[in-house]
C-alpha positions, 0 to 999 in steps of 0.5 A, spaced: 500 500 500 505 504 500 506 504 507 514 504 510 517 500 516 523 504 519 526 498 522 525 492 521 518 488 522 520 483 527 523 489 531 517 492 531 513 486 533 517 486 539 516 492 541 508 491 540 509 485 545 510 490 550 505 496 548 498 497 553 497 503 551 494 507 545 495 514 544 491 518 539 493 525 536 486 529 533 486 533 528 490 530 523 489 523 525 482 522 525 481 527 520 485 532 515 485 537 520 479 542 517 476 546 522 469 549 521 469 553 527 466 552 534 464 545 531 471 543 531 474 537 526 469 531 525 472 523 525 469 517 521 465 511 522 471 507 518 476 510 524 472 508 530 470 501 528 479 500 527 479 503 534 474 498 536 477 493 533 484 494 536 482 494 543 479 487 542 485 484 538 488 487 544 484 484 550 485 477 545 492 477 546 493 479 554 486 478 556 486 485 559 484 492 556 489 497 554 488 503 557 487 509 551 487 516 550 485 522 545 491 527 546 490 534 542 491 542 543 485 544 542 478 543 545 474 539 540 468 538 541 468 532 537 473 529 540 470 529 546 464 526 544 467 520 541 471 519 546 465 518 550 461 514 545 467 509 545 469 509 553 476 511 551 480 512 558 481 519 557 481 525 553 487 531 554 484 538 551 488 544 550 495 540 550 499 545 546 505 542 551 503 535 550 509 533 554 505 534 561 498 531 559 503 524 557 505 524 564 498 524 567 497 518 562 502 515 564 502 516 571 494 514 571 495 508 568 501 506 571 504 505 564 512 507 562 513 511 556 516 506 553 509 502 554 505 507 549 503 506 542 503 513 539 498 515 532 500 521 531 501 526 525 505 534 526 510 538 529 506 539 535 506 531 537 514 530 537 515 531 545 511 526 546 513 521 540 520 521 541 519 517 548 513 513 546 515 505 545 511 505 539 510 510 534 506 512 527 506 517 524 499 518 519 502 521 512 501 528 509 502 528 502 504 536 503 509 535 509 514 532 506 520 534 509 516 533 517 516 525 514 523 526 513 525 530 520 521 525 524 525 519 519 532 522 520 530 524 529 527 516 529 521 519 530 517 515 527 517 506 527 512 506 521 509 511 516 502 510 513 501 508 506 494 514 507 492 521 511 485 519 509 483 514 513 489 513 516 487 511 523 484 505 521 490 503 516 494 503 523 489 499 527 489 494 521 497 494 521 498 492 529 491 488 529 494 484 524 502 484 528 498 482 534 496 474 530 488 476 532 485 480 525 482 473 524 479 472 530 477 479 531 473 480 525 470 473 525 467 475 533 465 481 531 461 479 525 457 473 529 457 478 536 459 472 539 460 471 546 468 472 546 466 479 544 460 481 548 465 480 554 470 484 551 464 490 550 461 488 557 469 490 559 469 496 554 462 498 556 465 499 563 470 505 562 468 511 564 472 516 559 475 522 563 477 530 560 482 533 561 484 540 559 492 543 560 491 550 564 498 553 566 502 547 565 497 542 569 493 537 568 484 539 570 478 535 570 474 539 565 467 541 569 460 542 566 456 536 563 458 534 556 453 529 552 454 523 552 455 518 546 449 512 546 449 513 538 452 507 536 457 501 539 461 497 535 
């Protein structure tokens, strides 16, 4: 497809072994990073059902669930939202220093740096990719000369093929490194018992927002609406 390793895959598969945590950038990643407004930047359908699917191929392989994060510089309402929906474990907003809201995630979760898997995308996401154990980094056609600062600086362990829909290209990517795509997919199609425990478990996490206000981490006040649109 056109996406490119920069080390070699065993190596990358054994770092993967040690990831139980799954961080995710926003705009960029889950989107092409257009704003309309207060409305924020939206996130696709393809995406969410990727997400899923990695966190499941995850509890597969470790009986447990990984912890999983959203960690953006803006306050968007549409991250919030989907974080939510999907009982994501936390969603860091207003992060311009992202650095500060990644020690919270790790220190919450008992994690070590090297423990984190990273999809980002952008200039602002490098403090935080430059420790993490894993990282992916979703191509823009336009930024090439990002794509190689982050190759030369090791930055990035993998390079999608796509900037559309890459969040799914990634869950697909370390889904199908973890052995468990098959096994995911075809529970998932028959909603069998395997997955109802794994969404019973899902179901059960209660989504936390943070917002960064003068270099530290607070819970955001006020009622946000809560996703019960949809469950994967």
């Amino acid at each position: 497809m056109g996406g490119n390793f920069s080390r070699p895959f065993a190596e990358f598969q054994e770092r993967l072994a040690s990831i139980k945590g799954y961080l995710f950038d926003w705009d960029g990643v889950f989107n092409d990073g257009t704003k309309s407004g207060q409305a924020g930047s939206p996130f696709s359908e393809v995406d969410a059902m990727g997400t899923n699917m990695l966190r499941f191929g995850h509890w597969l392989k470790t009986g447990a669930l990984p912890a999983v994060a959203i960690l953006t510089g803006e306050e968007n309402p549409a991250a919030q939202f989907f974080a939510r929906r999907e009982h994501f474990h936390a969603g860091y907003f207003k992060s311009t220093n992202k650095r500060i809201a990644f020690e919270h995630f790790l220190k919450a979760h008992g994690l070590r740096a090297e423990e984190v898997a990273f999809v980002f995308d952008d200039v602002l996401d490098l403090g935080v990719a430059a420790r993490c154990g894993l990282r992916l980094l979703i191509r823009h056609p336009a930024a090439p000369l990002f794509e190689q600062y982050a190759l030369a600086q090791a930055y990035a362990d993998y390079i999608t093929a796509h900037d559309r829909h890459g969040v799914r290209e990634v869950c697909e990517l370390l889904l199908g490194t973890l052995g468990r795509y098959d096994q995911a997919i075809r529970a998932r199609s028959e909603f069998d018992t395997t997955y109802q425990n794994y969404l019973a478990g899902r179901q059960q996490v209660q989504t936390s927002l943070y917002v960064t206000r003068n270099e530290s981490i607070e819970l955001m006040q006020g009622d946000l609406q809560e996703g019960h649109g949809k469950t994967d």
